[in-house]
N, C-alpha and C positions, 0 to 999 in steps of 0.2 A: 708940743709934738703933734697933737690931734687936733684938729678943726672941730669946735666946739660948738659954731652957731648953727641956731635953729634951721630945720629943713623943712622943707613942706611934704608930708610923709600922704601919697595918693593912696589909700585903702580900696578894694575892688567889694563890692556885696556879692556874695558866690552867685554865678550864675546870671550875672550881670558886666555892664562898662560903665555903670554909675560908681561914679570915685565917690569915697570920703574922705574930707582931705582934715590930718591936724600936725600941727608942727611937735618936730621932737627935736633934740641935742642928736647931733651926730653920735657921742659919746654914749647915749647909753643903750643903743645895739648893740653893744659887746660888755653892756653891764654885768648881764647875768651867765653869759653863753660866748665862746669864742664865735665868730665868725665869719665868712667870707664877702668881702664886699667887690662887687665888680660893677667899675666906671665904665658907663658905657657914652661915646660920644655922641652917639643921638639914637632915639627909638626907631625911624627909618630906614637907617644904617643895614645893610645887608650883609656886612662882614659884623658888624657888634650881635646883630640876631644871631647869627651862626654861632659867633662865639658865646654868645645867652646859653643858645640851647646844648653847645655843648658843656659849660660848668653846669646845665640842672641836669647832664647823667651822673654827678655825683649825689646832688637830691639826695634819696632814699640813703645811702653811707653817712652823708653828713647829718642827717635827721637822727641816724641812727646811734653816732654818738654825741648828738646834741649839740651843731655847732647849727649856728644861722646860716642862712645864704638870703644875701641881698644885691638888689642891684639898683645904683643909682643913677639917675640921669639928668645933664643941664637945663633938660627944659620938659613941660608937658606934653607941648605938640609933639603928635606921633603914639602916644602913649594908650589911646583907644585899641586901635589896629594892632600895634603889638601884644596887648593883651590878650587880644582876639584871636592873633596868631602862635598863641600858646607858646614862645619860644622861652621862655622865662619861670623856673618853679619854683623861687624864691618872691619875697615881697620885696615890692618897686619903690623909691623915693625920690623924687625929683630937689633938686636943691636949683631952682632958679637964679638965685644971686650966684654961684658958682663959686663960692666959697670955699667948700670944702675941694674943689676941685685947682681952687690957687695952694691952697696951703699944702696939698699933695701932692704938688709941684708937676700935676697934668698941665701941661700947655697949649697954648693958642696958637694954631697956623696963621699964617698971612694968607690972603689971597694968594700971592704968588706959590708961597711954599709949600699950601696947599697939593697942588699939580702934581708934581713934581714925587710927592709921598703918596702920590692915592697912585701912583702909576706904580710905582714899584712893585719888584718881583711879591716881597711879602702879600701884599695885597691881594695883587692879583691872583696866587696860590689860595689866599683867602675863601677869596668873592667865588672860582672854581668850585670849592666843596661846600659852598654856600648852592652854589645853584645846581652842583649835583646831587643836593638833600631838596630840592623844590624851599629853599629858600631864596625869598627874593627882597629889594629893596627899592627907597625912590632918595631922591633930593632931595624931600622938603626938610625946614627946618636948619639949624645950626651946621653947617659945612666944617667949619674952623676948630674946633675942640676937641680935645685928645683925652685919652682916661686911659684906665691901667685896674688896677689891684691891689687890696687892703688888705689883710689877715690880722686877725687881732686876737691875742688871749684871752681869755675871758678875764673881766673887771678890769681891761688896757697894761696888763702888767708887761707884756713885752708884744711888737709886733711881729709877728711871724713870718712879713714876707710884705715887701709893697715895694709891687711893680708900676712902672709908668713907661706907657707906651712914645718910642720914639718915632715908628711910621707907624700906621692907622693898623695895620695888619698883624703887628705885634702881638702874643697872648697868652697866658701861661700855660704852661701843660698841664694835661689833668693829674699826671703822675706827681708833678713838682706842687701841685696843692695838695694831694693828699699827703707827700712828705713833708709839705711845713706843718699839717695838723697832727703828725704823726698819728694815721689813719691809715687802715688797706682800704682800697678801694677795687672794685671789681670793674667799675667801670672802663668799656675800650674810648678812644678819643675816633673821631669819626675823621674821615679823610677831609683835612682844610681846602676852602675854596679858593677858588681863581679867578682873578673877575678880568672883565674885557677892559677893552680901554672907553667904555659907555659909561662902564657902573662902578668905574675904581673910587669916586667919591663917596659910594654906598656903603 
């Protein structure tokens, strides 16, 4: 059921962008502590940022009753800058081989069908409340890769919710995660963004 292999977990030293990198089991993030895991399709992404920072306003509730929040991504490039741009309050892990991102049944655009999904309404609703928060994004890096959402019980006993994004704009509400962790949460969800037809791949 769970993608088991090794990840390459980038560690931040506070107050720095010097990574420390050591590989872990997917699996034992939610050894000891339920979790939240959110797949984001690239650190550049201006709609995954938006969506970053809106699951860390749950942060402080999920700290509170002791679930994780993690966010993993396909690849490293990008992963300075986003740090830098604080949009993220859980810890990062890059899974390069994209493994756990096949067995989670997040999928690969084509080039072409690509387009076609970065235009859509979703999206562009998106990339809107992305850049009416002064978040922004670029292209570099992985175009093609889609991610979603993990919730796991603590010690993998049952999964709580895992979503996978069909257009790139897709992304769970903050209410529908605090009801799979059976959690209140105070947190509001921030008006979602809307993007042009420049930055729909963002």
């Amino acid at each position: 059921m769970f993608p088991s292999e090794a990840m390459t977990v980038t560690q931040q030293e506070p107050g720095t962008t010097v990574g420390l990198k050591r590989s872990v089991e997917l699996q034992t993030l939610w050894q000891d502590q339920p979790v939240v895991l959110l797949f984001l399709r690239r650190f550049g992404c201006q709609v995954c940022r938006w969506m970053a920072s809106e699951v860390s306003k749950l942060e402080p509730e999920l700290r509170a009753s002791g679930v994780g929040l993690v966010g993993v991504a396909p690849e490293e490039f990008g992963l300075k800058e986003f740090k830098e741009g604080g949009f993220f309050k859980g810890s990062i892990y890059v899974d390069e081989q994209k493994k756990s991102y096949k067995d989670l049944g997040f999928k690969r655009y084509t080039a072409l069908s690509v387009v076609p999904a970065a235009l859509g309404k979703k999206v562009r609703d998106a990339a809107s409340k992305a850049s009416a928060e002064g978040i922004q994004g670029n292209f570099s890096g992985d175009l093609l890769q889609s991610g979603g959402m993990l919730i796991v019980a603590k010690g993998g006993e049952q999964v709580l919710l895992h979503f996978i994004q069909d257009s790139p704009g897709d992304h769970v509400a903050l209410e529908d995660i605090s009801k799979a962790l059976g959690i209140s949460a105070t947190a509001k969800a921030g008006q979602k963004p809307v993007c042009n037809d420049d930055v729909c791949t963002r």
